[in-house]
C-alpha positions in Angstrom: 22.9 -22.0 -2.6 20.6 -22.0 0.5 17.2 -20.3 0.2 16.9 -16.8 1.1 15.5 -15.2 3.8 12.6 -13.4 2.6 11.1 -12.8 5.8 9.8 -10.2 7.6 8.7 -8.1 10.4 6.5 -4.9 9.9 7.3 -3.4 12.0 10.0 -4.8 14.3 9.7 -4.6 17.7 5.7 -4.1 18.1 3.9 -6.7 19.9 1.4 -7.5 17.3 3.4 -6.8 14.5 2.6 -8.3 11.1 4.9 -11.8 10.4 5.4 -11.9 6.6 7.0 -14.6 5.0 7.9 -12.7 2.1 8.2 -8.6 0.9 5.0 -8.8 -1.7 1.7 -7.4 -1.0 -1.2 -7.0 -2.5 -2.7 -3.7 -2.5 -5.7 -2.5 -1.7 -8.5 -2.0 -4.4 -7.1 -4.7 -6.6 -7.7 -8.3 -4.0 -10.2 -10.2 -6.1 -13.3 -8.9 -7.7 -14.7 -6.8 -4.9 -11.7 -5.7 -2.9 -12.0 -8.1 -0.2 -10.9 -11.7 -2.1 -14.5 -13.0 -3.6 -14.4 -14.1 -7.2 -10.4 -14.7 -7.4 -9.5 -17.9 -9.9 -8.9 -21.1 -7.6 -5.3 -21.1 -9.4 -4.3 -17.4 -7.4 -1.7 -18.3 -5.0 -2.4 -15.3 -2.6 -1.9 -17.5 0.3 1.7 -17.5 -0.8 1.9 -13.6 -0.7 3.3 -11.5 2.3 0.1 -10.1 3.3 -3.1 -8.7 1.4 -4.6 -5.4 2.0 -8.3 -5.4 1.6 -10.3 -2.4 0.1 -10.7 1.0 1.5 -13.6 0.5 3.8 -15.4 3.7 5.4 -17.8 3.6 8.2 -21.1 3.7 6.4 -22.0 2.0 2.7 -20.7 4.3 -0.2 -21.9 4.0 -4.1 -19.0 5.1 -5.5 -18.7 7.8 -8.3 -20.7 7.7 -11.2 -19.9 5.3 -14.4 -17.5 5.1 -15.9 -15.1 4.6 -13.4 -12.1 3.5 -14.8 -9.8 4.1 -18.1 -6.3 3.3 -19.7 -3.8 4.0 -22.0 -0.4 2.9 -22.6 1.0 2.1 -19.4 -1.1 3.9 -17.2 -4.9 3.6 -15.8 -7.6 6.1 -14.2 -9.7 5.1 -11.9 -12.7 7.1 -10.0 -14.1 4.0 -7.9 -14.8 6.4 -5.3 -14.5 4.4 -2.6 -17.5 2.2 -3.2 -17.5 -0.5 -0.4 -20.7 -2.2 1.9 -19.1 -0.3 5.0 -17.9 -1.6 8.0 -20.1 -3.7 9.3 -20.8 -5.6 7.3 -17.1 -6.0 6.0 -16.4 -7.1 9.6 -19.7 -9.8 9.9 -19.4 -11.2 6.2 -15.2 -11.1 5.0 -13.4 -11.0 8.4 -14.4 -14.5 9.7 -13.1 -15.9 6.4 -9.7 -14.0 6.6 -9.4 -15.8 10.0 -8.8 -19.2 8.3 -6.0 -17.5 6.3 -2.5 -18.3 6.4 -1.9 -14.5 4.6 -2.5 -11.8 7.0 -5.1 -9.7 5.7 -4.9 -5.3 6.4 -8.3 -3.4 6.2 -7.9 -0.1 4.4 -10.0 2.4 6.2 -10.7 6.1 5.2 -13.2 8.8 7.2 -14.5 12.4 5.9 -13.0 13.3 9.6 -10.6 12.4 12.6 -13.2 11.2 14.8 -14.5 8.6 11.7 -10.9 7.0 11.5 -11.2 6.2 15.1 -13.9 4.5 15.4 -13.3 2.5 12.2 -10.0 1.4 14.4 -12.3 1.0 17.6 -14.6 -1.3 15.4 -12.0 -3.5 13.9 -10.1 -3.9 17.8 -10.0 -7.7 19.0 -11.5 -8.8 15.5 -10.1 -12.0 14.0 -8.8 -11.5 10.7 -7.2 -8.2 10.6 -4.0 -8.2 11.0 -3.4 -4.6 10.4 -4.7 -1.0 9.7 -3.4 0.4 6.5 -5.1 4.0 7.1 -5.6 5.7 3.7 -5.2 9.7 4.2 -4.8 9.9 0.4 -7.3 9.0 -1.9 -8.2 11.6 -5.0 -11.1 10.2 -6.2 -14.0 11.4 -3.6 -14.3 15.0 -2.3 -12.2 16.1 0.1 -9.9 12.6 -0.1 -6.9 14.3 -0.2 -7.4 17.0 2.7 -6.1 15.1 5.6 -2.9 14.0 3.2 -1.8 17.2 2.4 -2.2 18.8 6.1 0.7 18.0 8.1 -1.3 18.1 10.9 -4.5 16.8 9.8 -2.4 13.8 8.8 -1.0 13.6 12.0 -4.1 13.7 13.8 -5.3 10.9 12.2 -3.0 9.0 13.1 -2.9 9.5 16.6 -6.3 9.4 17.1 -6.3 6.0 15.1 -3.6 4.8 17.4 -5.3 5.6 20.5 -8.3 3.0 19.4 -6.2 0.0 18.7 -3.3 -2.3 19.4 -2.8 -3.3 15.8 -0.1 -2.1 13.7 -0.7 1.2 12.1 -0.1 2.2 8.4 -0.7 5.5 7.0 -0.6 5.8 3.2 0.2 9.0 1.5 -0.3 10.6 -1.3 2.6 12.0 -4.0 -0.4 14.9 -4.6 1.5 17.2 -2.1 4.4 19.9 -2.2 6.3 18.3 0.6 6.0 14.5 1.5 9.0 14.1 3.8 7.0 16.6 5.8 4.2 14.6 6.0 5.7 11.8 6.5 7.7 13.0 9.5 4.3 14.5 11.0 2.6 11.0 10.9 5.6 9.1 12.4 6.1 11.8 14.8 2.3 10.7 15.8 3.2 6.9 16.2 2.6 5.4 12.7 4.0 1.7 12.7 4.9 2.6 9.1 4.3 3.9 5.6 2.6 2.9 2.2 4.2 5.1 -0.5 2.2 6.3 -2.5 -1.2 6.6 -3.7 -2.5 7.6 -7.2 -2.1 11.1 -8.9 -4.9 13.3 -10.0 -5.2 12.7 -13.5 -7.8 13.1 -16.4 -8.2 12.2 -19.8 -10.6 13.4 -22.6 -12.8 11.5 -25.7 -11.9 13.3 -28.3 -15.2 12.8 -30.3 -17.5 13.8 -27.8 -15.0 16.2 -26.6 -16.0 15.4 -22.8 -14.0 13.7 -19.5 -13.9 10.1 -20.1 -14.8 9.4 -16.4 -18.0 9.9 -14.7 -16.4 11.8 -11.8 -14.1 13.8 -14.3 -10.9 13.2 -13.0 -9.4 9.6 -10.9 -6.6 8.5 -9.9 -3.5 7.4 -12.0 -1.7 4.0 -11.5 0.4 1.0 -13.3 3.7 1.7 -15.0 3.6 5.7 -15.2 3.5 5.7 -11.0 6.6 4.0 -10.8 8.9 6.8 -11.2 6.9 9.0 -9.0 7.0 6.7 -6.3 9.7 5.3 -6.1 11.2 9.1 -5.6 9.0 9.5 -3.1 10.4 6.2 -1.2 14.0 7.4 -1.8 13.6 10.4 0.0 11.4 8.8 2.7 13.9 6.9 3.8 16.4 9.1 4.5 13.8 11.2 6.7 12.6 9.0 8.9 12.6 5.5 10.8 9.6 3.6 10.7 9.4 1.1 7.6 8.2 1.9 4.1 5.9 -0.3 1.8 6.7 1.0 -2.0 3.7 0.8 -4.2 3.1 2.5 -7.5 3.7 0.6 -11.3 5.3 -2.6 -9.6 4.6 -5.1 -12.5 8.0 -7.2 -12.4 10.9 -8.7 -10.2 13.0 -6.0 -11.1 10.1 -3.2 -10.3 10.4 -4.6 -6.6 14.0 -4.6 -6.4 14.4 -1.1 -6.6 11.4 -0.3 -4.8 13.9 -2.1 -2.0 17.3 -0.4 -3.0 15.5 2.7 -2.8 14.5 2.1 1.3 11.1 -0.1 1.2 11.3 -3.3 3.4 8.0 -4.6 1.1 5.8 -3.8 -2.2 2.9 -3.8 -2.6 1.3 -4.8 -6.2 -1.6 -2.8 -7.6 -3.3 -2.3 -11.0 -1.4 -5.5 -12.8 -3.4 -7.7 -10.7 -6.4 -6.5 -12.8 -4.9 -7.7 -15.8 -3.7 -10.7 -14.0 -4.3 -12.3 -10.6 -1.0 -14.0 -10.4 0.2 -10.8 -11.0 1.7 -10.4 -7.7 3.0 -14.3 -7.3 4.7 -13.9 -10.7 6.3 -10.6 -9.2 7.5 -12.9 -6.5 8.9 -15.8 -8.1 10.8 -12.9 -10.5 12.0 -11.4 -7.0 13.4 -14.2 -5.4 14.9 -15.1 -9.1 16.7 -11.8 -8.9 18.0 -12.4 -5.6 19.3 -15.8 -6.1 21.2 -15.1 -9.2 22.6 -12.0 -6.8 23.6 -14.2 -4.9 21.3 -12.4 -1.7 21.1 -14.7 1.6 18.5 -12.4 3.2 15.8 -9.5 2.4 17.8 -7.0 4.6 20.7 -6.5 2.2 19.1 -4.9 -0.4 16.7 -2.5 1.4 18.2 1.1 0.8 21.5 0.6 -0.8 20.8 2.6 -3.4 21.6 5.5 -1.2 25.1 7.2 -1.1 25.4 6.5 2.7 23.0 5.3 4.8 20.2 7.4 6.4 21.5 9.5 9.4 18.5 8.0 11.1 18.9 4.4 10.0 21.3 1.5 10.9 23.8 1.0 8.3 22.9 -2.7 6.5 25.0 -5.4 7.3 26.3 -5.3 4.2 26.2 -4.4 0.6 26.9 -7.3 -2.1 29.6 -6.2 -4.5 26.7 -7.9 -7.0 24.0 -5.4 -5.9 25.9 -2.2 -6.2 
């Protein structure tokens, strides 16, 4: 059979738009031991990834939340990081120049306590070798006031204009599945000229030692990832996809081949792989390999044929596929 197509571009049609060679990213938080690719095992195969997303950056240095920061239990983690990160800057002087001499596109995360800080992080990072994209986090629950501009309609969209307005790179806003409505927001921020979507962030969760009878986590409560997302978000893709245009990038509990396969029936064109690379950092090459297994044995020529077929009919908004293998039905 002759090797699929896993190829893609995110999103099609913009003039700088990211060139992936295949649907699997990795996501940000969880690229080698600081976020940014230092202390990954020479035997990690990212290079062979469709992109990376680097860690949240903000505009000035941040600590993070008090220890402990993280926590698990069977099949889910916490985590309460809080956005620790050396700030821009020096993110731009000391990682950036590396990423250059990548053959993975990188995306820098950035987050901002207000409109005007999400701008000039995307002023900052214009014309710098090395990014290849925004990915522009509106969602994270583990700092104060992380979730505000994610759950406003119109703070969301805000941000993303004003983010747009400072750069020519591909924009992507992630949400967060910590709202009543998501469609809605996810309408407001394509309305306002997102290049696409990352679906979804962690949920607010908690968990208690029972012999000191006290929150396990410094901060109290973090965010909850690995297998227990899955569900969550990959609802929150479905339903995406029939609202709106732009493409989607599933993320939430995608450990396996088949995880990503029906992040794509549901309407993602990519995945993104999160808290398994912590247990291992072939995580997401393994998650590949299993992919492209999947679709060989479905006998799948191209990527396109799977993305949202797991819909009745095809969104009112979208083209119908191509074409729907009798095999993937």
């Amino acid at each position: 059979m002759p090797a699929i197509d896993l190829s893609l571009t995110l999103p099609e049609g913009h003039p700088r738009a990211l060139q992936l060679h295949n649907p699997v990213m990795i996501a940000s938080g969880t690229f080698g031991a600081d976020g940014y690719g230092d202390g990954l095992p020479p035997t990690a195969n990212f290079q062979g990834l469709g992109a990376v997303v680097a860690k949240t950056t903000t505009l000035l240095p941040r600590a993070g939340n008090p220890q402990p920061r993280m926590a698990q239990g069977w099949g889910w983690m916490l985590n309460s990081i809080g956005l620790a990160n050396p700030g821009i800057d020096a993110v731009l002087r000391d990682k950036a120049p590396q990423w250059a001499t990548w053959r993975v596109p990188v995306v820098l995360s950035i987050a901002g306590e207000r409109a005007s800080d999400f701008a000039q992080l995307a002023s900052m990072i214009e014309g710098v070798p090395g990014v290849a994209a925004i990915e522009v986090n509106v969602s994270c629950p583990n700092i104060e006031g992380g979730l505000e501009f994610a759950q406003s309609r119109d703070l969301a969209a805000e941000v993303t204009a004003r983010v747009k307005e400072r750069t020519t790179l591909p924009v992507i806003v992630k949400l967060s599945p910590n709202v009543t409505d998501i469609v809605a927001v996810a309408r407001a921020v394509e309305d306002a000229g997102a290049d696409a979507l990352t679906l979804v962030n962690t949920l607010i969760g908690m968990t208690i030692d029972q012999d000191t009878a006290r929150p396990v986590l410094g901060a109290k409560r973090g965010g909850v990832s690995g297998p227990a997302l899955k569900p969550v978000a990959l609802a929150a893709v479905f339903r995406v996809y029939e609202a709106v245009r732009v493409p989607i990038i599933g993320v939430g509990g995608v450990t396996t081949g088949e995880d990503a396969l029906e992040f794509l029936m549901a309407g993602a064109t990519a995945v993104q792989v999160g808290t398994a690379n912590f247990a291992d950092p072939q995580a997401s090459w393994q998650v590949l390999r299993d992919l492209t297994g999947l679709l060989r044995r479905r006998r799948v020529a191209a990527l396109c044929e799977c993305v949202g077929i797991a819909h009745d009919s095809p969104a009112k908004t979208r083209p119908a596929p191509a074409t729907i293998p009798a095999t993937l039905r």
